[in-house]
N, C-alpha and C positions, 0 to 999 in steps of 0.2 A: 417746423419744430417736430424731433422725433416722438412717434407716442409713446409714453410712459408704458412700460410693462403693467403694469396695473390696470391700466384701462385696456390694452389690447383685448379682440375676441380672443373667446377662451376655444383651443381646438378640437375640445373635447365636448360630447353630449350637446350638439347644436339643437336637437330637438328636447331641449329638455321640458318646454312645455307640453311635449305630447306624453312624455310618463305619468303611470300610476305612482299614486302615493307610496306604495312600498320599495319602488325605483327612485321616485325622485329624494326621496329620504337619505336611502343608502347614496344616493352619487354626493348629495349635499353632505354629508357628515365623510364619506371618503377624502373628499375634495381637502376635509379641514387637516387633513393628515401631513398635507403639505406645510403647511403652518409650523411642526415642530420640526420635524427637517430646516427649516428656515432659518430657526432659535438656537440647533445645535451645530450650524455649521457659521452661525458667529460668535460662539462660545466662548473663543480669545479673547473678540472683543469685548463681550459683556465681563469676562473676568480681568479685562484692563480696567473697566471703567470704573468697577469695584473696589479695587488696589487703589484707585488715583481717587475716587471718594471719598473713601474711609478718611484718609486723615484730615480734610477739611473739613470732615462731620465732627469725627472728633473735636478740631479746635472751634466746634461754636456753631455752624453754617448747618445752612438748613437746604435741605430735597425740594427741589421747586422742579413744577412737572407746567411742561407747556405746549398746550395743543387748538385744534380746533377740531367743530365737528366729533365724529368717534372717534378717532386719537383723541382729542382735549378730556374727553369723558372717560378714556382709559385713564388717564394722568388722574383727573377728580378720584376715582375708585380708588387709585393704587394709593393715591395721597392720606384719603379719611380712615382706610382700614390699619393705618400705622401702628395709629392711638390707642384701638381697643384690642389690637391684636402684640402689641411692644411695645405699651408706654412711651408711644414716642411724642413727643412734647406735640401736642395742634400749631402752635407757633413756628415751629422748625419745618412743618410740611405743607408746603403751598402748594396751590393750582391754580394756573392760569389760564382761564377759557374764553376764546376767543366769542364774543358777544355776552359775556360776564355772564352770572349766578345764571340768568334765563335760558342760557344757550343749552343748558344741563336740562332740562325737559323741553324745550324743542331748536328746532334749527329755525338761526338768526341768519337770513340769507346774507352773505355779503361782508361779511365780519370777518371769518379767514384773510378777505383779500384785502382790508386795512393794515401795510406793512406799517404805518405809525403807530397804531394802536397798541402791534406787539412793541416797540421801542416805549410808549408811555404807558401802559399796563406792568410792564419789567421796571420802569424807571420809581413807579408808586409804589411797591414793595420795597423800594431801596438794595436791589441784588447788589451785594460785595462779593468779595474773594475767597470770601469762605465758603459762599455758597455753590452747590450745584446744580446744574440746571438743566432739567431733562428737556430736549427739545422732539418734539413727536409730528410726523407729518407722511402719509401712507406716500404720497407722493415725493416727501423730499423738497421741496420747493414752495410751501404754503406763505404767501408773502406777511402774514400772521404772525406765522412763527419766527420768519425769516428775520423780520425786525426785532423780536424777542432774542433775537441769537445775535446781534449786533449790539443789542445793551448788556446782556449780560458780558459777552466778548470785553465791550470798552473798560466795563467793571473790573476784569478779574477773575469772574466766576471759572469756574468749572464747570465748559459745555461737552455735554454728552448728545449727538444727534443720531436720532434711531428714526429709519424712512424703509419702504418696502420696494424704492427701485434703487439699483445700481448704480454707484456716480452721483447722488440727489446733492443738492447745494448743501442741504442741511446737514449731513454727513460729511463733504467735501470741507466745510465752513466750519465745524467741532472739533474740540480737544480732541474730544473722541470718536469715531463714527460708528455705526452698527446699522448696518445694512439686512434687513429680515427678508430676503429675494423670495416672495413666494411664489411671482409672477402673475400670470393674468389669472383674473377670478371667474368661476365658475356662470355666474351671474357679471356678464361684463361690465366693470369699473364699480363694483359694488365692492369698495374696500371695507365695508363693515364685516365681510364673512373673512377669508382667513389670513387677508392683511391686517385686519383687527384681533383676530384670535393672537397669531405672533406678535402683535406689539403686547397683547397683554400675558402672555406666557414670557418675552423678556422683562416683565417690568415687574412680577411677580419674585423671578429669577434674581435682578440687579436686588432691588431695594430687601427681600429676605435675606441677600447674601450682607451686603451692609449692614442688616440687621443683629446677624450673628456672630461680625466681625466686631461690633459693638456689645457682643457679649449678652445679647437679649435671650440668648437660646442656650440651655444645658444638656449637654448629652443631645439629641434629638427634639424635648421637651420645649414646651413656647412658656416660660416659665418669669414673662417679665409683660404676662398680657395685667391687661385694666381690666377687671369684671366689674361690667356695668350694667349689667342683666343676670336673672334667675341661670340660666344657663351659662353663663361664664362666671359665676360664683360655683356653681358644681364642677365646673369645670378645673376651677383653683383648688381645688380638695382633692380631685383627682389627681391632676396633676402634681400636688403634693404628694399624695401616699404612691405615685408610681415611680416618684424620684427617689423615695426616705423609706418606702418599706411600711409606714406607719399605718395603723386603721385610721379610720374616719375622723372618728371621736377626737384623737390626738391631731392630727393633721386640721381637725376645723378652729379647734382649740387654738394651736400655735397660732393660721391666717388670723384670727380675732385680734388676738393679741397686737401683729405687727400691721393690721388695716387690708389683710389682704395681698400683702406682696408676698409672692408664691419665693422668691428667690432668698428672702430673709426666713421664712418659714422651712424652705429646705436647709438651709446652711445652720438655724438653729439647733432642728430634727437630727441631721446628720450630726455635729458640735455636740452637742447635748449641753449647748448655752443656750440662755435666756437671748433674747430677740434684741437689745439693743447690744447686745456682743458684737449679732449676727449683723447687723447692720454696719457697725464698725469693721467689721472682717472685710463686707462686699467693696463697704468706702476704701478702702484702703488698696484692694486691689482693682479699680474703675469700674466695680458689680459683676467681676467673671465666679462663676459658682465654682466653679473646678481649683481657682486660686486661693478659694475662702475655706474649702473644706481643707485644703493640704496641706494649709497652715497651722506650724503646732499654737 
């Protein structure tokens, strides 16, 4: 079996245990440079997989992220920050980690390589056709995920496989593929450095762009976050008076009124309607701010 580019020695700084700390820093953080080169030369892909998402999000289907090890733990990150950062329903965003909830504070040796596990971990969520199904594997061939991609497959779903070698099954095997080639790691087979950096700089990339296709973003503004903290309550007034112009006063005034949703706050602000107008305007056109304000 040929070795994975991932795992190959790295050709570069073979002595790297004999550097001083201000060497071995700079090689380690250089290295990760590769990582976005990686992201921007599958870019296609990642803007295919976006286009072919969106509308099964739309009709109902939920972001399901499937990994093991550091990929599964990327998929958990990108999955919980939905919520407080897009209102995005906790129901519609899963994660599936291979040795379950425990795997996420340590490695459950062994659990990657149960390809049934991923076929009945996929099968207990009940993935349909609406759903999409992020499949994550440095390698491409984690027999984990591999069965995760055979149920979803049988389903219907929408599979997206993203792997850090060229050719991986799990890319070959997907609707979609995305191939993040960063090649052999600095620290040999140590996909947590900049094969983990690219997978989580594409999934950042995918699921914000879905986001915004979903009308969660105005102008530039994240104006459809959950404040569920002191700081993301300041953050919703902010973001209020940066969209409307308004002072404080008036901007904290309106959020009170409609609970905090920054997006019925600005279209009121902007409208110079009261807040159940505004809400009526967002409903009307599926919450895009830009359709609420242009409206006579």
């Amino acid at each position: 079996m040929a070795m994975l580019t991932t795992e190959a020695p790295s050709a570069i700084h073979a002595d790297l245990d004999q550097y001083d700390v201000d060497d071995l820093v700079s090689a380690l953080i250089a290295d990760q440079g590769h990582a976005l080169k990686a992201v921007r030369a599958a870019s296609k892909q990642v803007a295919e997989a976006v286009n072919a998402a969106v509308p099964r999000i739309r009709d109902g289907g939920r972001l399901i992220y499937v990994g093991a090890g550091t990929s599964g733990r990327l998929g958990v990150l990108d999955s919980v920050e939905l919520f407080p950062t897009f209102s995005w329903p906790k129901a519609r965003s899963v994660a599936v980690l291979a040795g379950g909830q425990r795997a996420m504070f340590e490695a459950i040796e062994g659990a990657e390589d149960n390809r049934e596990n991923g076929r009945v971990d996929l099968r207990a969520i009940r993935v349909g056709r609406k759903d999409v199904v992020v499949l994550l594997a440095a390698s491409g061939a984690t027999p984990y995920v591999m069965g995760a991609l055979e149920c979803a497959t049988a389903a219907g779903a929408l599979t997206i496989g993203i792997a850090n070698n060229p050719d991986a099954p799990v890319t070959l095997g997907s609707d979609i593929g995305i191939t993040l080639d960063t090649g052999s790691e600095l620290i040999s087979g140590s996909t947590r450095l900049k094969a983990g950096t690219a997978q989580k700089v594409a999934l950042n990339t995918l699921s914000t762009a879905i986001m915004v296709r979903l009308n969660k973003v105005y102008r530039n503004l994240m104006v459809d976050l959950h404040p569920t903290s002191a700081k993301l309550f300041r953050r919703a007034i902010n973001l209020t008076m940066q969209a409307t112009g308004a002072d404080e006063q008036t901007a904290h005034r309106t959020l009170a009124a409609c609970h905090y949703r920054v997006k019925v706050a600005i279209v009121a602000l902007l409208k110079n309607i009261d807040v159940t107008e505004a809400e009526a305007r967002l409903a009307a056109v599926s919450g895009n701010v830009r359709q609420a304000i242009s409206k006579h």
